[in-house]
N, C-alpha and C positions, 0 to 999 in steps of 0.2 A: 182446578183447570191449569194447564200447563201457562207458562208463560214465555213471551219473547224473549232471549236475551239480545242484550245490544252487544256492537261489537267492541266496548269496553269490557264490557260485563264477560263474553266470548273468552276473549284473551287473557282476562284474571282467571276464570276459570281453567285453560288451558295451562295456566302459568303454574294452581295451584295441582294441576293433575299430575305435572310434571317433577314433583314433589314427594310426591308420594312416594310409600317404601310400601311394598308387600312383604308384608309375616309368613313366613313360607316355617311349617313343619313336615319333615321328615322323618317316616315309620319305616325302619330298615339300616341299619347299620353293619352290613356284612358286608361283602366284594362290591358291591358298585354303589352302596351310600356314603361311603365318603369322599367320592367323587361330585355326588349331588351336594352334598352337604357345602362343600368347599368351593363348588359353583355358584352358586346359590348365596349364599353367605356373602360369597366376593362383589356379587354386581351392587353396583351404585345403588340399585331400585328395591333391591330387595335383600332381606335379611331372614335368616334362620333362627328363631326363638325357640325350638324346641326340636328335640330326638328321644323318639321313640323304638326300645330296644330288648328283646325279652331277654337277651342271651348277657351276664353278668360281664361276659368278658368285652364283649362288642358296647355294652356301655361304659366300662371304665377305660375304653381306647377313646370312643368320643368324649369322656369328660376333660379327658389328660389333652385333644385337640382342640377344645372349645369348652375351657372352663366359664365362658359367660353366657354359654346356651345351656339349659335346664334339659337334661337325659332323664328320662324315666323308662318304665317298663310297662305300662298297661295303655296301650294303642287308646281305646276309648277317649283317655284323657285328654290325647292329641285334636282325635277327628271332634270331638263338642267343646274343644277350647274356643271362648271371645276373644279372647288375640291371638288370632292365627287367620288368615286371610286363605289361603291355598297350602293344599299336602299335597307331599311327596310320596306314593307308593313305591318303595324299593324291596318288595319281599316277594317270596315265592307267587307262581302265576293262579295259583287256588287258591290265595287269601285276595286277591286285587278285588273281586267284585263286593263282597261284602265289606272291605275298607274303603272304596270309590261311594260306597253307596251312604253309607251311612257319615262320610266325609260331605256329599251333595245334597244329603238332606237336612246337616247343620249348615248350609249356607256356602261351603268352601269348594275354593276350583280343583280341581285333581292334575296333578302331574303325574303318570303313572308306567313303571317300567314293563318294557314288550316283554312277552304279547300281553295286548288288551286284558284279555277274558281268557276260560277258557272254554267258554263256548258263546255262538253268536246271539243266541238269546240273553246271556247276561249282557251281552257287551250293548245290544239294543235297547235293553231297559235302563240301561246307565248312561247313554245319550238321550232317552226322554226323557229321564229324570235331569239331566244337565241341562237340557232346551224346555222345561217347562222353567227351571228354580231361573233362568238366563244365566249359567255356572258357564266357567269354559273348561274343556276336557283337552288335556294334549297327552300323548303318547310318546313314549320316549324312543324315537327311531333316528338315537344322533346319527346314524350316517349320511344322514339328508343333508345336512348343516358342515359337513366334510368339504376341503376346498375342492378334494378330487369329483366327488358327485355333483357339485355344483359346476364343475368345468363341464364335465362329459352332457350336464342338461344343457349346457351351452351347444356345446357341438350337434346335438340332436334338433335341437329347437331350430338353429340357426342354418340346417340345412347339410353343412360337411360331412357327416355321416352319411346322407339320404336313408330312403327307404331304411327302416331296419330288419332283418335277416332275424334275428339270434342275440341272446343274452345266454351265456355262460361262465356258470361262478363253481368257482371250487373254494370251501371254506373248510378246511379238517385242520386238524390236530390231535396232540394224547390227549384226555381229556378237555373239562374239568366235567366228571359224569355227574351228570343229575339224576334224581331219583324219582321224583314228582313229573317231571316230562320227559319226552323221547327226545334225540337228536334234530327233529324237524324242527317242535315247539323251541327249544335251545335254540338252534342257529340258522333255522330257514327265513325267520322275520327279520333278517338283519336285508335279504336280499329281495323280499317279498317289498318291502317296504321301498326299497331302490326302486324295483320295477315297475309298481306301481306312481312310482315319485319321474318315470325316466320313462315310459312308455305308453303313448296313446291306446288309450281303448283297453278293454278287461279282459283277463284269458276265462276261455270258454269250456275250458276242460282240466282236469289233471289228472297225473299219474302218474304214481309212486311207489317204488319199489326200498326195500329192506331188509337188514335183520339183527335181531335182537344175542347176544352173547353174553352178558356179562349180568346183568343186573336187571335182568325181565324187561327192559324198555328198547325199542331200536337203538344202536348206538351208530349202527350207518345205515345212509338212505339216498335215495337219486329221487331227485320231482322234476316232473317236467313238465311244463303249460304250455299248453295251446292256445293261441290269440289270432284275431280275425289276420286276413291277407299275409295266412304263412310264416307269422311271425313265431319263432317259438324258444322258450327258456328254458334252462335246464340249470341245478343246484344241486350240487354233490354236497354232502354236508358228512360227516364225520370224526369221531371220538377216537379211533382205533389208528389214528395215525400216525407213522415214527417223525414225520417231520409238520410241522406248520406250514401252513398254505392257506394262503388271502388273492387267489388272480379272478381277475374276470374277463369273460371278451365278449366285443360284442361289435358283430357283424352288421356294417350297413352297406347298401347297395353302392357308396363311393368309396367310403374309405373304412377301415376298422382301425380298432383302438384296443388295445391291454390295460387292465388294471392291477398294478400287483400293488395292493397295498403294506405291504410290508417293504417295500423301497422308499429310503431314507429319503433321494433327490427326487428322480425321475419317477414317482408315481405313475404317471399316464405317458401311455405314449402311442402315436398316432401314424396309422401304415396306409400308403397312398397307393393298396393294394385292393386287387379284385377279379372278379371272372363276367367276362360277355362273351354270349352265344350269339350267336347270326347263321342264317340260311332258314330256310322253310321247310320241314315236314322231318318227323326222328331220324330218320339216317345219312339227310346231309344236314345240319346241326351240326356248327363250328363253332370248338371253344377257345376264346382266346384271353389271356393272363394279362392283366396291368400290373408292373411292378414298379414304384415309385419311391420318392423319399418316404424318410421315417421322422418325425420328428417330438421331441417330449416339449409338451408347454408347460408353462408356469402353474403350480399348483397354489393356492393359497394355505399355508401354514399356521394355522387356530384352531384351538384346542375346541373341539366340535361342540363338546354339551356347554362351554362357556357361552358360544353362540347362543344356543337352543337353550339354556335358561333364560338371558336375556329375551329371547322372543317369547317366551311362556308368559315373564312378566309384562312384556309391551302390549302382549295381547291382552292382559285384566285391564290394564293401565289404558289401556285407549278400543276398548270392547271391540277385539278385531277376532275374528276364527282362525284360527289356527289351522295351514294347509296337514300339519300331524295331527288333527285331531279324532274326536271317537267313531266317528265314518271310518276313516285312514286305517285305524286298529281293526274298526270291527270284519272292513275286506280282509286283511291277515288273515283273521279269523277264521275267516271262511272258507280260504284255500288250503289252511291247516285242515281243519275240521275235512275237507274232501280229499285230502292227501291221508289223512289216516284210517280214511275209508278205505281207499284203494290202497294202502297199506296194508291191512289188514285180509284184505283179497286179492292178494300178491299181484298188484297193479292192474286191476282194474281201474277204466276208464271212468273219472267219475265226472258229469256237468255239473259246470255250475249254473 
């Protein structure tokens, strides 16, 4: 039977939680695990014991950066190691469910790179599996943890935007082509996940248009969601681009805001612009312009997944849920999954 602690007893234990280091390994040393790795590694709380890597060349670059972490090649070794606390999934999006799964059923949390799954039944039985073991699941959608999307939820929450109109993102570039997924699963969940982080209520519908050139896979595509009271977003994503492009906008009934993430100072910046109609019945309907300051606020400057590993581990470390976790991935999922339906049926309307 359980017992009371006293508030001595309380606070020794808080004191010794505080202490702790999470064993964090990571499967995946290619383009974005050694960014995990060297996150991860760095925080106070936690430490990288092991990399796991099949490709000879991708393990003798991790040996040569972390000669005191053990690099091997046969995943297995990683996901049923006793000292390893929580893994890192950084590998293509068709191996995540069978490395999350059998990482949750040795005992260990999952950190695992978007998208979730690749489809929403894995992604559902890899959250029961994580809510029956009490495991925590987090998704890696650092743009949440960005100082620019944590400013824009300010402005949204706190009323300055009003009403919101519209969410519009453009994300292309020349590559980098993937083979395993289309342009959407690549770079719709970097925005899917924003919108869902930045907007009240679910969208109701989607549809998405594309087409494939090079490599059998869409390499450009337009999705657009529909959400209750008119709200609606659109993501231009694209491979075939001669120039890079990171903007987004996003219309509210007082003010709108730009985001060009690819600007050094003024990331965000904020226009005290807009349209009201007045008069009664369609053909007297008067539209009149508000044109106002502009102004760019402060962005916060932090390296984003440094944030979002620290919160991975705060959340083993003090049993909290994680606002990215495997709910969070598994909606991605789902709008992927009905964007490629209506994909596939050159934009048909697809509910979700």
């Amino acid at each position: 039977m359980a017992t009371r602690l006293d508030a001595g007893e309380m606070k020794a234990q808080k004191q010794n939680n505080s202490t702790d280091v999470i064993r964090m390994g990571v499967v995946g040393y290619g383009y974005w695990g050694p960014n995990i790795v060297r996150n991860f590694h760095g925080q106070e709380r936690s430490r990288v014991v092991a990399i796991c890597d099949q490709s000879p060349k991708s393990q003798n670059r991790a040996r040569q950066s972390y000669p005191d972490i053990r690099v091997i090649a046969e995943c297995n070794d990683i996901l049923t190691a006793t000292d390893i606390d929580a893994i890192a999934i950084v590998t293509p999006v068709w191996t995540h469910y069978e490395l999350a799964k059998l990482a949750l059923e040795h005992g260990k949390h999952v950190f695992v790179e978007k998208p979730f799954t690749c489809t929403t039944a894995q992604a559902e039985e890899l959250i029961e599996l994580a809510d029956r073991k009490r495991l925590k699941i987090m998704v890696d959608h650092t743009f949440l943890f960005t100082g620019a999307v944590k400013r824009i939820k300010e402005f949204i929450d706190n009323g300055t935007l009003g009403d919101l109109y519209y969410y519009d993102s453009t994300r292309v570039n020349l590559g980098l082509f993937q083979h395993d997924v289309n342009v959407l699963w690549d770079l719709a969940p970097h925005d899917l996940s924003i919108m869902d982080y930045l907007i009240k209520g679910k969208p109701e519908a989607v549809v998405a248009t594309g087409e494939r050139h090079l490599n059998g896979v869409a390499d450009i595509a337009f999705l657009t969601l529909y959400y209750p009271n008119n709200m609606i977003g659109h993501i231009n994503v694209n491979w075939l681009s001669p120039v890079k492009v990171r903007t987004t906008l996003i219309g509210g009934e007082k003010k709108m805001l730009v985001w060009n993430d690819l600007e050094a100072d003024e990331k965000l910046k904020i226009y005290d612009k807009g349209v009201q109609m007045s008069g009664d019945g369609v053909y007297q309907l008067l539209v009149s312009y508000r044109s106002g300051d502009m102004w760019a606020p402060r962005v916060e400057q932090v390296e984003a997944l440094k944030l979002e590993a620290a919160y991975f581990v705060d959340c083993i470390l003090n049993d909290q849920k994680p606002f990215n976790d495997g709910a969070a991935g598994l909606h991605v999922v789902q709008v992927l999954e009905a964007a490629d339906q209506s994909l596939q049926q050159r934009g048909k309307v697809i509910k979700l």
